[in-house]
C-alpha positions as CSV (number, residue, x, y, z in Angstrom):
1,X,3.9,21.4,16.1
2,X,2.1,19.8,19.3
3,X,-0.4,21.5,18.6
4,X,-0.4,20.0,14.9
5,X,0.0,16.5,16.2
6,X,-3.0,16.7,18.9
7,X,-5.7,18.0,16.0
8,X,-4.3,15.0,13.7
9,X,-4.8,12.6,16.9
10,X,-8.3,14.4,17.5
11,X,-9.1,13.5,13.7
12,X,-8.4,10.3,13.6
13,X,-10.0,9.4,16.8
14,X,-13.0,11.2,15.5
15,X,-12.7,9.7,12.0
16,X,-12.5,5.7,13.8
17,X,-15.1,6.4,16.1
18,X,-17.4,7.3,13.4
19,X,-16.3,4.3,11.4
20,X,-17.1,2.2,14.4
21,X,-20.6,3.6,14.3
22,X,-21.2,2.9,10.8
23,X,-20.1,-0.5,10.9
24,X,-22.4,-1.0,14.2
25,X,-25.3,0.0,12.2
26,X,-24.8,-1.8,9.4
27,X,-24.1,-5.1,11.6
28,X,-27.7,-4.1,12.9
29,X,-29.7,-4.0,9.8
30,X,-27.7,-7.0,8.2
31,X,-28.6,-9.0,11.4
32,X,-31.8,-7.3,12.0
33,X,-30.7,-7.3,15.9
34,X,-33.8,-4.9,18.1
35,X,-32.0,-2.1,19.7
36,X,-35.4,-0.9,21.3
37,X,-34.2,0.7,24.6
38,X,-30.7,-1.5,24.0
39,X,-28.8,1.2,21.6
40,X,-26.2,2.1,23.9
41,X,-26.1,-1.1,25.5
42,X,-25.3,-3.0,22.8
43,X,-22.9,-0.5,21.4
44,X,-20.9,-0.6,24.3
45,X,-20.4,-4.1,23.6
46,X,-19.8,-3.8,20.1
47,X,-17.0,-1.6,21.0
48,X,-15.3,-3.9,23.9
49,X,-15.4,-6.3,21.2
50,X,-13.1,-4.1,18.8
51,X,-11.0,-3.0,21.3
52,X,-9.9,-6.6,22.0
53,X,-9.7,-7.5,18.3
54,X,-12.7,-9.9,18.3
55,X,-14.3,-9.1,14.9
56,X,-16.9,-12.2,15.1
57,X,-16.3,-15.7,13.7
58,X,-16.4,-16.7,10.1
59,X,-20.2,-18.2,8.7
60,X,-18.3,-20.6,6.5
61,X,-15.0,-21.7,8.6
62,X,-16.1,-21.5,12.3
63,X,-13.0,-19.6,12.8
64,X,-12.3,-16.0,14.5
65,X,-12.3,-13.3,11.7
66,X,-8.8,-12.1,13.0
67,X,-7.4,-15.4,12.9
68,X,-8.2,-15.4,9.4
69,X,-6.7,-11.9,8.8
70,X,-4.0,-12.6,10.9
71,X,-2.9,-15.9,9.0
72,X,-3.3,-14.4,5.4
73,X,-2.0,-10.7,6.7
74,X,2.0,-11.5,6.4
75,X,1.3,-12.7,2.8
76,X,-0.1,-9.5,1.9
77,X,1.9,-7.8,3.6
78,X,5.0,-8.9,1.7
79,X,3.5,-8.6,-1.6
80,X,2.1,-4.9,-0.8
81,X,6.2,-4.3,0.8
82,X,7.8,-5.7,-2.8
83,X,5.7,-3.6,-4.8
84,X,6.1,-0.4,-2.8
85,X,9.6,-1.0,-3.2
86,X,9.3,-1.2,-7.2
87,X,7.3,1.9,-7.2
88,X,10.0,4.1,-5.3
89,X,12.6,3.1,-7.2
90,X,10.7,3.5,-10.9
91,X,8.9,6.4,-9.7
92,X,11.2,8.7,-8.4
93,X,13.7,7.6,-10.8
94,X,11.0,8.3,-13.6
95,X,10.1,11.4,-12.1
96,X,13.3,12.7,-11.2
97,X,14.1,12.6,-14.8
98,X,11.5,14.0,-16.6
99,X,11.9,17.3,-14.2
100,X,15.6,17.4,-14.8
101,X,14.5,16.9,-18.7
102,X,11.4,19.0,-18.7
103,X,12.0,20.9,-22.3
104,X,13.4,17.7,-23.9
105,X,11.3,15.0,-25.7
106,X,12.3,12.4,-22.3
107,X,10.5,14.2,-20.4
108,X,7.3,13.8,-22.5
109,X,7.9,10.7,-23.5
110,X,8.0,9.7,-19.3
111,X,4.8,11.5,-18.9
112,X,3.0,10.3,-21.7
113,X,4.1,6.9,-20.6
114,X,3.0,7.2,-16.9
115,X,-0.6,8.8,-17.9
116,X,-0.8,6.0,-20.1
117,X,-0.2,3.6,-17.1
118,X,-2.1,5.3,-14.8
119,X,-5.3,5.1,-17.2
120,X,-5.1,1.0,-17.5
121,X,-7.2,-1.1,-14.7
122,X,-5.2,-3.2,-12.5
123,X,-7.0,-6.6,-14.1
124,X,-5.9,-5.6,-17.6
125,X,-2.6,-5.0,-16.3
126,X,-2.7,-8.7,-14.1
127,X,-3.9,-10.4,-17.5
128,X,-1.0,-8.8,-19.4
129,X,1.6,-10.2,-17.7
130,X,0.2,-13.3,-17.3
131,X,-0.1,-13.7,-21.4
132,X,3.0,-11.4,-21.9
133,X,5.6,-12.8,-19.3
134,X,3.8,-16.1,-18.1
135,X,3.1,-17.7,-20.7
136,X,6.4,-16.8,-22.8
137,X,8.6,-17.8,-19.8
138,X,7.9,-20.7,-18.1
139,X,10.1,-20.4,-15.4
140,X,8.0,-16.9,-13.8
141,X,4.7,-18.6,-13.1
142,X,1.6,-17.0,-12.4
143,X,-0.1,-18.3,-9.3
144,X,0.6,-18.8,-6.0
145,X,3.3,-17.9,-3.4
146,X,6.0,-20.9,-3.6
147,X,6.1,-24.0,-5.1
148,X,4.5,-26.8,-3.2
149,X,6.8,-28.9,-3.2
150,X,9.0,-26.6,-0.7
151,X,8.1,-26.7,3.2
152,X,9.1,-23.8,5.1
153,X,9.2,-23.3,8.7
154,X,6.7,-20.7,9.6
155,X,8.6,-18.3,12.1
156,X,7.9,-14.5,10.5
157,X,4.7,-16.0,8.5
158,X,6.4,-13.7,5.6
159,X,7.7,-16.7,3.1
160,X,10.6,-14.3,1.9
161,X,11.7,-13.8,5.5
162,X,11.5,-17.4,6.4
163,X,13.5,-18.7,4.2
164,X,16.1,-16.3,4.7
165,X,15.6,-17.4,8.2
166,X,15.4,-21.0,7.5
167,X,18.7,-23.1,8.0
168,X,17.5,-25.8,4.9
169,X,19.8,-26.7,2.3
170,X,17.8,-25.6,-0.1
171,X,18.0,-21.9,1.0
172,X,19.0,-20.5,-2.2
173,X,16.5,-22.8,-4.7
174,X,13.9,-21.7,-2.5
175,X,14.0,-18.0,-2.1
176,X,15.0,-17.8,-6.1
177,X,10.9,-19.8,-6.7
178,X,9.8,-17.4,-4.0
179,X,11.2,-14.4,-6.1
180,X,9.9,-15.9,-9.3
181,X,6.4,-15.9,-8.0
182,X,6.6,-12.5,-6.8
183,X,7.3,-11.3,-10.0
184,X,4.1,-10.7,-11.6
185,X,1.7,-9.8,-8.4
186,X,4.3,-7.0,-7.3
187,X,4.8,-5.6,-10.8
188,X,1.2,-5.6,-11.5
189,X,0.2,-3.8,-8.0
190,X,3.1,-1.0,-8.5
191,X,2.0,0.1,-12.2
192,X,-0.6,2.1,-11.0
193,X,1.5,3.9,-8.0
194,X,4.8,4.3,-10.0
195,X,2.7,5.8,-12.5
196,X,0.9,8.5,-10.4
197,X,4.4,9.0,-7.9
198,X,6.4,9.5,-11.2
199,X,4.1,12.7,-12.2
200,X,3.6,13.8,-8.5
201,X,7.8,13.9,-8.2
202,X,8.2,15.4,-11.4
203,X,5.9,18.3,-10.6
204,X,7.4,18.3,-7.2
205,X,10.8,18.5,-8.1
206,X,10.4,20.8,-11.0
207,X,8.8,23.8,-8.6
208,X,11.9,22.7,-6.3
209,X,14.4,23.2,-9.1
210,X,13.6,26.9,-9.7
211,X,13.9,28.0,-6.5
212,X,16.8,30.3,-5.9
213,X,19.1,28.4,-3.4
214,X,18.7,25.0,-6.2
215,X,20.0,27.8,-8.8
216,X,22.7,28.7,-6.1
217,X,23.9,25.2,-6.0
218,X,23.5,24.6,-9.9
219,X,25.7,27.5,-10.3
220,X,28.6,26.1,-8.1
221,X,29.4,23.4,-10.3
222,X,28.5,20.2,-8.1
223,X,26.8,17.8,-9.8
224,X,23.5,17.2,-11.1
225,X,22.9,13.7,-8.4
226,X,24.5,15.3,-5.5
227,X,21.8,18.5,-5.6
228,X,19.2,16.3,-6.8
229,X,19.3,14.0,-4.4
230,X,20.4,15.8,-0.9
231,X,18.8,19.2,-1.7
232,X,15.9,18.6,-4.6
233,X,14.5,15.5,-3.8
234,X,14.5,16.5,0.2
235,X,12.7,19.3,0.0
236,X,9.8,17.9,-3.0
237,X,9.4,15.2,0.1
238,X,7.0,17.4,1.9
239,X,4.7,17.6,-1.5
240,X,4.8,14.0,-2.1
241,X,4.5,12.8,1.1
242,X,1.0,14.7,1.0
243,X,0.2,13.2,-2.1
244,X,1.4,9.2,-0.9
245,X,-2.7,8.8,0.6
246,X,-3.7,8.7,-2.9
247,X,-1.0,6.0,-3.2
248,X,-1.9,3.7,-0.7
249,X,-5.6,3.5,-1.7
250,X,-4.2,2.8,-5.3
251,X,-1.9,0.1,-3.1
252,X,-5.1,-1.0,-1.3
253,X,-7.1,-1.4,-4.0
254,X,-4.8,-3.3,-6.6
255,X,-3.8,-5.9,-4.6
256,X,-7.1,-7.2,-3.6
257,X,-7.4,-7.5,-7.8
258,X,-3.9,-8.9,-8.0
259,X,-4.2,-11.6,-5.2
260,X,-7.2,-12.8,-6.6
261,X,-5.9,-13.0,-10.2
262,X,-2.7,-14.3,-9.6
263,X,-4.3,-16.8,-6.3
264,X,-2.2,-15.6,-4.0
265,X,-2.7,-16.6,-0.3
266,X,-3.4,-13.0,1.2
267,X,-6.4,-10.8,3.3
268,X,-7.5,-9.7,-0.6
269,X,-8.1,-13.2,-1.9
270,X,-9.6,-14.0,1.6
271,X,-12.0,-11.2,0.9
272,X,-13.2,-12.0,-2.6
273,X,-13.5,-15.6,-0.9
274,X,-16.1,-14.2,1.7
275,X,-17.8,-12.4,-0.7
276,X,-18.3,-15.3,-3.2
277,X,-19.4,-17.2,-0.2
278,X,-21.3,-14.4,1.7
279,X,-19.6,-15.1,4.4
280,X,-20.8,-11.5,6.5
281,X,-18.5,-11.5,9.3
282,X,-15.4,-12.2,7.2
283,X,-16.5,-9.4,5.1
284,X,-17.4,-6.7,7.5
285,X,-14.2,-7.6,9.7
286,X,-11.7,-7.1,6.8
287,X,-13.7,-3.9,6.2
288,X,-13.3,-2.4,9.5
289,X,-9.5,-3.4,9.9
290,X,-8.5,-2.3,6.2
291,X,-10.7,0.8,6.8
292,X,-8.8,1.4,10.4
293,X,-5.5,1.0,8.8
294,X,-5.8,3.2,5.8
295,X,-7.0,6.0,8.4
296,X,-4.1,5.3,10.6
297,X,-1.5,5.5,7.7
298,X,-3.0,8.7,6.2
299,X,-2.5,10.3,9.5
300,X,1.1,9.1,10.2
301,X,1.6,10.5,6.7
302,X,0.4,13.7,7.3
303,X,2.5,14.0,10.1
304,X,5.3,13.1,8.1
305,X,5.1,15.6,5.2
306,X,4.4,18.6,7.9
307,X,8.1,16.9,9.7
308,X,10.0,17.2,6.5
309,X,8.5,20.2,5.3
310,X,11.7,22.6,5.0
311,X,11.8,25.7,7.6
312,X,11.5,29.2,5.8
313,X,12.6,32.2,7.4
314,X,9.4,33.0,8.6
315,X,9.2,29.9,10.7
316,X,12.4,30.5,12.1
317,X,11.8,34.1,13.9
């Protein structure tokens, strides 16, 4: 297992460094900088400059490009945290089902449905909802993170948190127009990723349920939700925590769509901001942090599924 946990460490290292180099090159030729007998030099500084989070300052705005990410981060952060939490619950309940229904007309039905999901872009889905929901109920609107009409006390820099933090009188009438304009962001960003984890646990969870201990159990009369949930779902973790990478870039990648669609204050709007305004820095810095972070994740994942992966007899002599 160390050894395991030193070659993933080795990986990423190997994996940011050459990330680093990339985006060092690419600052070169954008900025047409002369490395002639300077190359290491200058990377050297390129790289003191990462290690203390200085990503350059904004074209547009003056400001530091982590100032800007770390202002608009929390927002983001919430959103991406709400939809994950849709997408658990739909797709393992989803999934779950169709496995325990596979030769039954539910358990096509839930497939068809989530390959149907799957197939639809995230800006179809965004406009959907907007016409669908939006526009049909007034009260869920379709932009923005709170009403402005509400001040609240930044202290998390996560609106949801800080008005559960917040000692207003106005609590409860805030947090309910903070949920109503999470509705349609977080449902749009967790189509995509309930979709795909609703096949990848019904797969999963089928190949557990026909092994012989799950037949064991099956045959001793407990229920259905006790096996399923402390022995079937337990062991089909392994197999979709292997699979949750392919998640998060479908995470990663909706919510840059769904923050600018639904103008909500987060790092994705922020990028398609510095891109409309060719604002370099901005662009290159989200980049490079995103990039760094989806890298990171993958590799705490990976140590993850190997963690919960069940031990066979073989391991155990």
């Amino acid at each position: 297992m160390i050894k395991f946990i030193l070659n993933r460490l080795m990986t990423l290292a190997g994996l940011l460094f050459l990330l680093s180099v990339i985006t060092f090159w690419v600052n070169v030729r954008i900025y047409d900088i002369d490395l002639h007998g300077q190359l290491l030099p200058e990377y050297g500084k390129y790289m003191r400059n990462l290690l203390c989070l200085n990503l350059g300052t904004s074209d547009i705005s003056g400001r530091p490009v982590m100032d800007l990410i770390r202002d608009t981060l929390p927002s983001t952060a919430g959103l991406l945290f709400s939809s994950l939490m849709i997408s658990l619950i739909i797709g393992i309940s989803c999934g779950s089902t169709a496995a325990l229904t596979i030769d039954r007309t539910t358990s096509t039905v839930l497939t068809d449905i989530s390959i149907f999901a799957a197939s639809v872009p995230v800006f179809l889905i965004a406009v959907f909802l907007i016409i669908a929901v939006s526009l049909n109920i007034t009260a869920i609107p379709s932009s923005d993170e709170l009403s402005y009409f509400y001040e609240v006390p930044r202290i998390t820099a996560i609106r949801l948190i800080d008005i559960l933090l917040t000692d207003s009188g106005r609590k409860s009438e805030m947090l309910y127009n903070c949920l109503l304009h999470l509705v349609l962001p977080a449902a749009t960003i967790s189509v995509l990723p309930a979709a795909e984890l609703t096949r990848i646990t019904r797969n999963s969870l089928r190949n557990v349920m026909r092994q012989h201990y799950m037949q064991a159990a099956m045959s001793r009369g407990w229920s259905v939700f006790y096996i399923v949930i402390f022995h079937g779902l337990r062991n089909a973790l392994p197999e979709i925590f292997i699979r949750l990478p392919v998640l998060i870039n479908l995470y990663f990648t909706a919510v840059v769509t769904a923050e600018f669609v639904f103008n909500w204050p987060g790092t994705g709007n922020l990028l398609i901001a510095a891109a409309q305004d060719r604002d370099r820095p901005v662009i290159m810095g989200i980049f490079l942090f995103t990039a760094s972070v989806l890298l990171t994740l993958n590799s705490v994942l990976s140590l993850l599924a190997r963690f919960t992966r069940p031990v066979t007899a073989e391991q155990a002599r």
